[in-house]
Structure formats: C-alpha cells, structure tokens
N, C-alpha and C positions, 0 to 999 in steps of 0.2 A: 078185525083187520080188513080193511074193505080192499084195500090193492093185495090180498091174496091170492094168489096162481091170477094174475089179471100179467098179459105179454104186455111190456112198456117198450117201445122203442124211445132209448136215450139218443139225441144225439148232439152231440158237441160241436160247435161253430167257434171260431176264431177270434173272439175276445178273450185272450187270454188271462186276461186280469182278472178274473171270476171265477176261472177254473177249480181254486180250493176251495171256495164256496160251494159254488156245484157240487163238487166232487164229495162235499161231508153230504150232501141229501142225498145224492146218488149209496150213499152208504143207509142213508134213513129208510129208501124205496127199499132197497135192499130185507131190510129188519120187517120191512111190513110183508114179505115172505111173495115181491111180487118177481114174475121170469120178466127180466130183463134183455132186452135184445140190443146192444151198444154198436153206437155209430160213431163214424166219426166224420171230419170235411178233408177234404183233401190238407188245406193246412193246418189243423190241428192235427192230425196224424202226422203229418214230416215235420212241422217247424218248430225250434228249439226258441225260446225267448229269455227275457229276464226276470220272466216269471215262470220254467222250469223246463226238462228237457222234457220234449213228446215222447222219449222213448218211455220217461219215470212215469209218466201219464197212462202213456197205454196201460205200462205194468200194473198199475194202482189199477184200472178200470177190468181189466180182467180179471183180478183178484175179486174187486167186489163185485162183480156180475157171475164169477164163476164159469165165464166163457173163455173158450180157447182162441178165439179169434173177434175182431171187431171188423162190423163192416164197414170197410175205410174206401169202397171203390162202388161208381156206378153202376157197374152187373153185378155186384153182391147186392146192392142196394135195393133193383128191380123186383127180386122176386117177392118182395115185402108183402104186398097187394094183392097179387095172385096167391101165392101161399099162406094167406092168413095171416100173418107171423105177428101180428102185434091189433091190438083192444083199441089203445089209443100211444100214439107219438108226443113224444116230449124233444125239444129243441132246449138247449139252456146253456150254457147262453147262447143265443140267438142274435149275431149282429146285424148290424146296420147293412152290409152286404146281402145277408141270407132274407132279411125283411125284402128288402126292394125286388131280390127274384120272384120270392115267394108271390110277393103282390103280381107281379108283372109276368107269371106263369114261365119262368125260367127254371131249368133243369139240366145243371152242368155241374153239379155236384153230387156228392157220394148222398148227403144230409137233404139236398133238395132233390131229389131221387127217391128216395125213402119218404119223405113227405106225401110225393105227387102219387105214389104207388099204395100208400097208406090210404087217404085221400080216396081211393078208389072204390075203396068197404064203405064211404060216408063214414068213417071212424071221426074222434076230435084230435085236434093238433094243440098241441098247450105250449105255450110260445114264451120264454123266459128271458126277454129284451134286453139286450147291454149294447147301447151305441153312442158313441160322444156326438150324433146330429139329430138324435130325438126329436129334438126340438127346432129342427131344421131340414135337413135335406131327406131324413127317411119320416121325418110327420106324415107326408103324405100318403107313404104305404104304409104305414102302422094306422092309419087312416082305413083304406082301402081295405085290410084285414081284420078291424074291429068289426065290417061289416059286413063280414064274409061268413057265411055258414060252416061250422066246425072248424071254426078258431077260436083256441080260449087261452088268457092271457094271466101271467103268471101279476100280481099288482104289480107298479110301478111307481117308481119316482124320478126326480132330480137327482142326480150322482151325486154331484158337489155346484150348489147355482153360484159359488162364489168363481173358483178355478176353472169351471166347468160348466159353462152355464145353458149349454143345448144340450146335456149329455143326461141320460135316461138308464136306468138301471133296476132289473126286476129285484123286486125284496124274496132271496133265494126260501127265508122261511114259509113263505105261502106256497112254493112248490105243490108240497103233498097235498093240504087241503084245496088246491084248482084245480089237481089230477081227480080226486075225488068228487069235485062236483061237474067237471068235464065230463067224466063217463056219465054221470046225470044228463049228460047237456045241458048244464047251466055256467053262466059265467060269476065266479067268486066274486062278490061287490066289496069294499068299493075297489076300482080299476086301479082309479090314483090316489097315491097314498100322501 
C-alpha cells in the first residue's frame, strides 16, 4: 500500500456535482491506510444544493477521515506549511473558480490557503478538475498550471461535448494512481482521456 501513513490533504471545492464520486475514493485513500487531513471551501462547507446538504457531507467526511473537525477556515488552513501537516494535497473536485486563483496566486479561501501553505515544503498538488468552461474561460489557467512545478493532474475529459460542450471533468478512478505517481513526481500519462 504505497499511500500508507502518507498525510493527504483533501480538499473539497464547490462543484458540487461530483461530490459522491469523490467522496467513494476519499473512502478508497482511506482503505489504503493513508492520515487524511480534510478541507473544505468556504462554500462547500455552508452551502446546501440539489445535490445534498453540506451538513450530510461534513458528516460523511469525518466519519471517513476519522477526524473530529475539518479545516473549513483560513487560519485553520495556514498552519498546513509550517507544521508539516501533509506529504502531498489533493484538491477534487477542483473548480473552475479554485483553478483561475490557483494560477493567478490568489489566497481567499480555506482550500486555496492550504495549497499556497502546502506549496511551501515543494510538496505536489494533484488537482482533480470539474468546470463547465474547460474549454473556455479557465483553458488558460489550467494552461498555466500544467506548467507549473508541483502540479499533477487527476486525467481528464469532456463532461458531456453534446449538452456540455466546454465542460471538463477529472475521471475520479485515476485519483489514487496520480496521488501515487505524484509523490514520485511524475505526471500520470495520458492527461486527456
């Protein structure tokens, strides 16, 4: 089990549509016996959708992290860096909002906080993309972060190119094996699936 005692920072960004996906590999990292460190965004931690309450969320995620609290706020967020607290960061899903910070060195959030702090060790960031402008208005920072040292990306595809036709969505089963060639430092081939 290569993510054994390896600190994962999870953290969860505001596509909500994803969340159950996510949320069965966040059970899988779990199995491979890794310390989980769970994050959240400001709006994934408060906002309710029609895809499920944030409270039933939390609850799920601390059950399987086995933590009593998640870090949902930017001074919880900070000490990530300085204290060690995590190997490598996982982001998943990763929207379209958190992408364009990320590129653009912004830090006003609990998850982009925990990044930039993470970030600090030279640790890897593994970035699990869900945004309906892929293929448009965040191309260019998903751009910008292919090319960025210690960023590794979960693969990708087109959501749906019929209904959805700029909309990009990481394939959640490649998670574990990018996390594992992440801590390698290598990027999982191929990107696009």
């Amino acid at each position: 089990m290569k993510l054994e005692g390896k600190k994962i920072g999870f953290a969860l960004t505001g596509s909500f549509c994803t969340f159950k996906k996510v949320i069965e590999e966040l059970k899988e990292i779990k199995k491979e016996k890794a310390d989980i460190v769970p994050i959240m965004s400001f709006n994934s931690y408060h906002l309710d959708t029609k895809f499920g309450k944030a409270e039933e969320f939390i609850k799920e995620i601390k059950e399987i992290t086995e933590k009593e609290e998640i870090i949902h706020t930017i001074q919880g967020a900070e000490p990530i860096g300085p204290k060690r607290l995590t190997d490598i960061m996982v982001i998943a899903p990763c929207s379209g909002n958190t992408i364009a910070k990320l590129a653009n060195g912004i830090t006003d959030s609990p998850v982009l906080m925990a990044a930039k702090s993470h970030l600090r060790n030279n640790n890897p960031v593994v970035l699990a993309i869900s945004t309906n402008d892929g293929l448009s208005g965040s191309a260019e920072n998903i751009g910008k972060l292919l090319n960025r040292t210690n960023y590794f990306f979960v693969p990708f595809k087109q959501d749906n190119p019929i209904t959805k036709p700029r909309s990009l969505v990481a394939d959640f089963k490649y998670l574990i094996p990018t996390i594992e060639k992440a801590l390698d430092r290598e990027q999982i081939e191929p990107i696009l699936l």
